[in-house]
C-alpha positions in Angstrom: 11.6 -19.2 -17.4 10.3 -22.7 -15.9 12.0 -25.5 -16.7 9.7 -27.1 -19.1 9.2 -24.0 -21.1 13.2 -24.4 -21.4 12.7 -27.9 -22.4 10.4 -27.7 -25.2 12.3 -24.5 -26.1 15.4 -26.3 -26.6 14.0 -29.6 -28.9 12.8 -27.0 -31.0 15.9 -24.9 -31.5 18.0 -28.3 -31.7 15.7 -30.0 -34.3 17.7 -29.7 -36.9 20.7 -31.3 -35.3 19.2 -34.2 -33.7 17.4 -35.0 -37.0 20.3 -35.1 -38.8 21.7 -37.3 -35.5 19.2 -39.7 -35.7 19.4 -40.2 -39.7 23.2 -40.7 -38.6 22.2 -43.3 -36.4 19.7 -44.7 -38.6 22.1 -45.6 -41.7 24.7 -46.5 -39.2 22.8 -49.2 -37.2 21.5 -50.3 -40.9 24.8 -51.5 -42.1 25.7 -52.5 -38.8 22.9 -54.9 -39.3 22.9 -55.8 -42.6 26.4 -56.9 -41.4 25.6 -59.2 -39.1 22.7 -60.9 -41.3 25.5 -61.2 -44.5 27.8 -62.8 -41.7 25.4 -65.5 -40.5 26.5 -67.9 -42.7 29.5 -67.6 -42.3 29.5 -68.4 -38.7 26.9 -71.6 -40.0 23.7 -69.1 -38.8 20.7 -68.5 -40.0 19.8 -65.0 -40.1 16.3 -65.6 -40.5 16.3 -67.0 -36.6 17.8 -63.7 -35.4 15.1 -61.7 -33.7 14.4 -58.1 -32.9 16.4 -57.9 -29.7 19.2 -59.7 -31.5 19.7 -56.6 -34.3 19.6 -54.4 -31.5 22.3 -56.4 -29.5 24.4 -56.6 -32.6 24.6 -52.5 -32.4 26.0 -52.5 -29.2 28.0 -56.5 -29.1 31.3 -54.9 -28.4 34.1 -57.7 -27.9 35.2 -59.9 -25.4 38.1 -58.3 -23.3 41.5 -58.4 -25.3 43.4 -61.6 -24.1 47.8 -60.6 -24.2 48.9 -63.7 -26.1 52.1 -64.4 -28.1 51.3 -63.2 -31.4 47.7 -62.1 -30.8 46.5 -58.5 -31.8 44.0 -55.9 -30.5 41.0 -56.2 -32.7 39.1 -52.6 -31.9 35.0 -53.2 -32.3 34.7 -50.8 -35.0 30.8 -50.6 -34.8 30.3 -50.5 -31.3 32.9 -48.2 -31.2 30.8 -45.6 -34.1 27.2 -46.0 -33.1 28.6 -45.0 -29.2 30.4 -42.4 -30.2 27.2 -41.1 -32.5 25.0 -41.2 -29.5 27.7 -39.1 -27.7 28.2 -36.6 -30.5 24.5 -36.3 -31.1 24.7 -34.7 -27.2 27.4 -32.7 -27.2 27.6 -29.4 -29.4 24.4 -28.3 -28.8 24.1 -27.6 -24.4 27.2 -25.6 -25.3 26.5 -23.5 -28.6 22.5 -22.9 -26.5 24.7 -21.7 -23.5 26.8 -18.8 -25.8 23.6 -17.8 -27.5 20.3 -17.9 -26.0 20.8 -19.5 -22.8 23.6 -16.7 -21.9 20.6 -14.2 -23.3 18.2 -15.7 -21.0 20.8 -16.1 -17.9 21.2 -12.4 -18.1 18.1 -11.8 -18.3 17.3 -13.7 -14.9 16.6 -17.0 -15.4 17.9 -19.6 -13.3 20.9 -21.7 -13.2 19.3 -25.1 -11.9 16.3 -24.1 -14.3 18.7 -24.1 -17.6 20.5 -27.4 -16.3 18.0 -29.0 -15.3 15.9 -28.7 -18.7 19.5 -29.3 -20.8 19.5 -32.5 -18.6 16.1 -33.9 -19.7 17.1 -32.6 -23.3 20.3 -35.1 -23.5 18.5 -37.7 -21.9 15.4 -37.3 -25.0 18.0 -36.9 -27.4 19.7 -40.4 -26.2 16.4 -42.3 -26.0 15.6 -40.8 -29.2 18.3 -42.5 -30.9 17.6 -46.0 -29.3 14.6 -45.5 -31.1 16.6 -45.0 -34.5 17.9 -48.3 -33.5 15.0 -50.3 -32.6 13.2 -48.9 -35.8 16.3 -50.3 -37.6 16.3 -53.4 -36.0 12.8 -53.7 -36.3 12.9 -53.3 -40.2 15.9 -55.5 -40.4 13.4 -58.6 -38.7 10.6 -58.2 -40.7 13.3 -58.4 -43.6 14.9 -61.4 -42.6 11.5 -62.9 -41.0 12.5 -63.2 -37.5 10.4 -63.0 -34.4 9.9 -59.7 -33.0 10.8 -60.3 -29.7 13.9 -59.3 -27.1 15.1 -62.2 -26.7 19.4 -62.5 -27.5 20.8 -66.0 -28.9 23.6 -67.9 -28.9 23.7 -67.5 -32.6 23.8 -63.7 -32.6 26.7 -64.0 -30.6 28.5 -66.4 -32.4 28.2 -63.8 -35.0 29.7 -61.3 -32.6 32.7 -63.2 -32.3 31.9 -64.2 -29.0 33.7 -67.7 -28.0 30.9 -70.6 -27.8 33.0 -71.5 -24.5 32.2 -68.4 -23.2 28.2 -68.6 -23.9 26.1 -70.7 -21.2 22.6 -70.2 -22.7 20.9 -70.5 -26.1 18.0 -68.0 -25.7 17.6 -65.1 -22.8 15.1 -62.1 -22.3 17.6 -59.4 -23.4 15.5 -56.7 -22.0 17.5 -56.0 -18.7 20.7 -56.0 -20.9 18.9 -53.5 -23.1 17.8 -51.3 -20.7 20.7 -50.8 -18.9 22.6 -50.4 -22.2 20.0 -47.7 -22.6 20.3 -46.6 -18.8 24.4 -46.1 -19.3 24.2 -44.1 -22.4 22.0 -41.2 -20.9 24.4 -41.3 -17.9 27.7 -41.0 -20.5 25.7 -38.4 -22.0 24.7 -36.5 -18.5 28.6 -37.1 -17.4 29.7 -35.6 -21.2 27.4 -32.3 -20.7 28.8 -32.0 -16.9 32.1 -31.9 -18.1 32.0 -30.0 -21.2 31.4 -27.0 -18.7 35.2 -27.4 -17.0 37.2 -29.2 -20.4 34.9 -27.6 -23.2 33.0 -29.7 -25.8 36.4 -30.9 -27.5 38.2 -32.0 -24.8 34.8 -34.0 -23.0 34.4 -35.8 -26.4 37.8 -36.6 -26.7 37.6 -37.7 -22.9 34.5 -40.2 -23.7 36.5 -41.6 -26.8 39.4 -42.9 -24.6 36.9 -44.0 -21.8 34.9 -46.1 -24.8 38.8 -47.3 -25.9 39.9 -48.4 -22.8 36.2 -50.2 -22.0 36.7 -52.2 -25.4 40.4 -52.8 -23.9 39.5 -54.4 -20.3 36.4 -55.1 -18.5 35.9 -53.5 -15.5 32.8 -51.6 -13.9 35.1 -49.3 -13.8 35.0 -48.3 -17.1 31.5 -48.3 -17.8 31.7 -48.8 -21.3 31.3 -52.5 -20.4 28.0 -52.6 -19.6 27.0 -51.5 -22.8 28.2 -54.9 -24.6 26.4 -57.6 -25.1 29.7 -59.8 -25.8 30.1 -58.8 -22.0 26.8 -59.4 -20.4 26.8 -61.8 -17.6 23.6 -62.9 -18.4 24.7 -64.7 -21.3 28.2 -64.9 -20.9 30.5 -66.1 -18.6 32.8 -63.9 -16.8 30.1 -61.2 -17.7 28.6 -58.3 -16.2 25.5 -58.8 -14.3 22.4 -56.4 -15.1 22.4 -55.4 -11.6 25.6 -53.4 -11.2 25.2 -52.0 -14.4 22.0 -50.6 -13.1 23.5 -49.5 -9.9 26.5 -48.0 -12.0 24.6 -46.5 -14.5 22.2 -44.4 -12.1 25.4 -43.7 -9.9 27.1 -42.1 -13.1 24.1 -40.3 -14.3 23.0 -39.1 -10.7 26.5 -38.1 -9.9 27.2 -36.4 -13.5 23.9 -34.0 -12.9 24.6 -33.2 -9.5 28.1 -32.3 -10.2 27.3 -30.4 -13.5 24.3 -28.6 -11.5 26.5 -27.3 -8.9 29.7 -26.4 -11.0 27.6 -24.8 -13.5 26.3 -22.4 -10.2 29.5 -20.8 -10.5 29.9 -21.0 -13.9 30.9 -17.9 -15.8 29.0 -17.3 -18.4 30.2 -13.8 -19.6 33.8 -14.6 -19.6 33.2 -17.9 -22.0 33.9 -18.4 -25.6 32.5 -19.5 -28.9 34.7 -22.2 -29.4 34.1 -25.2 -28.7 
């Protein structure tokens, strides 16, 4: 079976799921917004400034890197921390329960390895971009609401919302596409580097793998932990001591590249026949 007839095979099996994934995401990114507008003034904001690219950068804001202080406390981003794991749930039970149904069927049958990996590939990556969508359709909504512009510009004040120190901030107004799209580039790749592994750990233990590499990004910053670059309370081109755009690109393409050519060549000697339902 070619690999786009595998493709289109497997958005129509999985419909269900990532429908219910991206109504998930929907409500989620919602409150996440509504949030942010009821906290504008309190932070002396006006939400009504806030533009498009400002409700989708208040999805993803994160928090600055935890500072050890005498008597200061880890605050956890709680929403950065949901709507990432929701992108990376949305991705992960689905390549697995498809492999011990009818992608074992059709692996028996003759179909090829690279063919099947290849097409569950391009289905994560449409499943991830699918839920940005969710969030730009959310943010989009939440503009015309509050009667911003509907541009992608980030400002200062949906920062200062964020939490982010005004020390820390060196511009009022950027483009936020390159943060954006490298936020966008780095979730496909966690999501390519979650299916590669849930082939050696099992989905469980991939998840579970992604939750403490999400933890220990909204810990430390590092390009290490890659989780970084998808913060916009970390972005260099805003904020000092920031990650630039460029090596998040660089990282993000490494990851994703890397997590397909590993998966590709440990799922050639993948067993199928000797692997489990659970999950």
């Amino acid at each position: 079976m070619s690999i786009i007839r595998l493709y289109w095979f497997d958005l129509r099996v999985s419909r269900r799921m990532v429908l219910a994934s991206l109504a998930a995401v929907l409500v989620l990114a919602g409150l996440i917004m509504a949030n942010a507008a009821l906290m504008a003034s309190f932070y002396e904001q006006r939400a009504a400034a806030f533009s498009w690219g400002d409700f989708i950068a208040s999805c993803f804001s994160g928090a600055q890197s935890y500072e050890v202080t005498q008597g200061s406390q880890f605050k956890p981003p709680v929403g950065w921390l949901l709507i990432c794991l929701l992108l990376a749930y949305a991705t992960l039970l689905f390549p697995y329960r498809d492999l011990m149904g009818a992608g074992r069927a059709a692996l028996v049958a003759g179909g090829g390895r690279i063919s099947w990996w290849v097409a569950m590939c391009l289905w994560v990556i449409t499943v991830v971009c699918l839920c940005w969508v969710a969030v730009a359709a959310a943010a989009a909504v939440a503009t015309l609401i509050c009667g911003g512009p509907l541009t992608l510009e980030i400002h200062r004040s949906m920062l200062l919302v964020c939490e982010v120190s005004a020390d820390h901030i060196f511009a009022d107004a950027v483009d936020g596409t390159p943060f954006l799209l490298v936020a966008l580039l780095m979730s496909a790749a966690l999501g390519i580097a979650q299916l590669a592994a849930s082939l050696v750990l099992r989905p469980t233990f991939a998840f579970a793998a992604a939750v403490a590499l999400l933890l220990a990004s909204a810990f430390l910053t590092s390009p290490l932990l890659v989780g970084s670059f998808l913060m916009a309370d970390r972005w260099g081109g805003m904020v000092s001591s920031g990650l630039g755009s460029d090596a998040g690109a660089l990282v993000g393409c490494a990851l994703l590249f890397a997590g397909a050519l590993a998966g590709g060549l440990l799922f050639r000697r993948f067993d199928v026949l000797d692997k489990e339902m659970n999950v």
